[in-house]
C-alpha positions, 0 to 999 in steps of 0.5 A, spaced: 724 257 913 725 264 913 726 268 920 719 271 920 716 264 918 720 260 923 717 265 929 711 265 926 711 257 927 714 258 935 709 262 937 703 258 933 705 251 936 707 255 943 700 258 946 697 251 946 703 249 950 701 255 954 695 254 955 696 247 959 702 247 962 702 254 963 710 259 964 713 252 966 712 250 959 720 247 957 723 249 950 723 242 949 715 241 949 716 247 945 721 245 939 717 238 939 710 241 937 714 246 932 718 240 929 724 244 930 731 243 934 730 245 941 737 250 938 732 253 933 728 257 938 734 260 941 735 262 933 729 267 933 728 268 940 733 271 944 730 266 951 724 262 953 722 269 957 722 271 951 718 267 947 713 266 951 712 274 952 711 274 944 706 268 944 702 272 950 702 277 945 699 274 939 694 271 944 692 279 947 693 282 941 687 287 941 685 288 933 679 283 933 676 285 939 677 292 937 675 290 929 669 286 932 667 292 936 667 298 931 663 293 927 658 294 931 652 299 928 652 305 934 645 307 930 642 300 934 639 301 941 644 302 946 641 295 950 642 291 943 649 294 941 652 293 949 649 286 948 652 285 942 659 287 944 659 282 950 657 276 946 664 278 942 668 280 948 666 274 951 668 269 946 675 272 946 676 272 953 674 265 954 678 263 949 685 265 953 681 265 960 687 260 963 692 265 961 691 271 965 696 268 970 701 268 965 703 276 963 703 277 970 709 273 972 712 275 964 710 283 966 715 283 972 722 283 967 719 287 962 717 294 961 715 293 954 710 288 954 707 290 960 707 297 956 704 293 950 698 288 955 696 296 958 695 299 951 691 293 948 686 294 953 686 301 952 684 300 945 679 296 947 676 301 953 676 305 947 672 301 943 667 300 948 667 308 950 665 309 942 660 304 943 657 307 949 658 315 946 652 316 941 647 315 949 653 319 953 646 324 955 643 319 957 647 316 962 650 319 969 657 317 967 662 317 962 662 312 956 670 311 958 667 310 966 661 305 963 667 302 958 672 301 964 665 298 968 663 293 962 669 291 961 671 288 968 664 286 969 665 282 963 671 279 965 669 278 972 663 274 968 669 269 965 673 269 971 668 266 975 669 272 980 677 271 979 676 264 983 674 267 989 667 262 988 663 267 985 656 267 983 659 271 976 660 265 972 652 264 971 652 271 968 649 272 962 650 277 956 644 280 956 644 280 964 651 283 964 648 290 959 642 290 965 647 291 971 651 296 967 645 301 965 640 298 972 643 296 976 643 291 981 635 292 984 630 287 982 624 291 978 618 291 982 612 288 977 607 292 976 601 292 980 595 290 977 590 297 977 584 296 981 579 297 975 583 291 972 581 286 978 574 288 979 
């Protein structure tokens, strides 16, 4: 199997590994998924570290999320666009929910990564911003300020609050895009005119 494949292969039978048994997760664990000697590991990665790093970085790679944005049309109403790019953000934060945790412990060693999990989240504000820009008149902040807040509400949203028993978890995605453009007040219903009551 050439290098590349090989790596290819770590990384693929790593992140479910993860996933479950989180950075504790042994080489071992790891070279039996792959169907590999423990020894092949450190043939492509240099140490367990750095494996881990690179299947956090396979998991987080921001292209999808930054393709499934752009796909987004901008002519569709503001409402429906922001709706549509939460149910895709969503989808692809739920999917690495239990892995949040992790680049934290892995960031403390190693610039570079910790380089690499702030520039995809750059992109993808990015994507967000260009979403929110064809209204930016309309609103009182900028499309990067309303993609840093939609962002955070959305992971809040999957984080549940970040473990703290918050409320958040029952958000849906429509409700997620009114909090964004209305904010927090309840709409009061209309009050029924007089002529209509009479």
């Amino acid at each position: 199997m050439a290098p590349e494949d090989r790596r290819t292969a770590l990384i693929a039978a790593t992140l479910p590994l993860i996933r479950e048994y989180g950075t504790a997760v042994s080489t071992r664990q790891i070279a039996d998924a792959a169907g590999v000697a423990e020894g092949t590991i450190f043939g492509v990665f240099p140490d367990k570290a750095s494996l881990l790093r690179a299947a956090l970085m396979s998991a987080f790679d921001p292209q999808p999320a930054v393709d499934a944005l752009a796909a987004i049309d901008t002519q569709v109403e503001l409402r429906a666009r922001l709706r549509e790019a939460v149910t895709r953000m969503r989808t692809g934060m739920s999917a690495n929910a239990n892995l949040v945790a992790a680049p934290k412990e892995l960031m403390a060693d190693d610039a570079e990564f910790r380089e690499q999990m702030m520039d995809g989240r750059r992109r993808i504000l990015a994507g967000l911003a260009a979403l929110v820009e064809p209204d930016r008149d309309r609103l009182r902040r900028s499309p990067e300020a309303a993609a840093q807040l939609l962002l955070m509400l959305i992971a809040v949203s999957v984080h549940h609050g970040f473990g703290e028993g918050g409320e958040f978890g029952d958000m849906d995605d429509e409700e997620i895009v009114s909090v964004l453009l209305d904010g927090l007040l309840v709409r009061p219903s209309p009050t029924p005119s007089t002529e209509s009551a009479s």
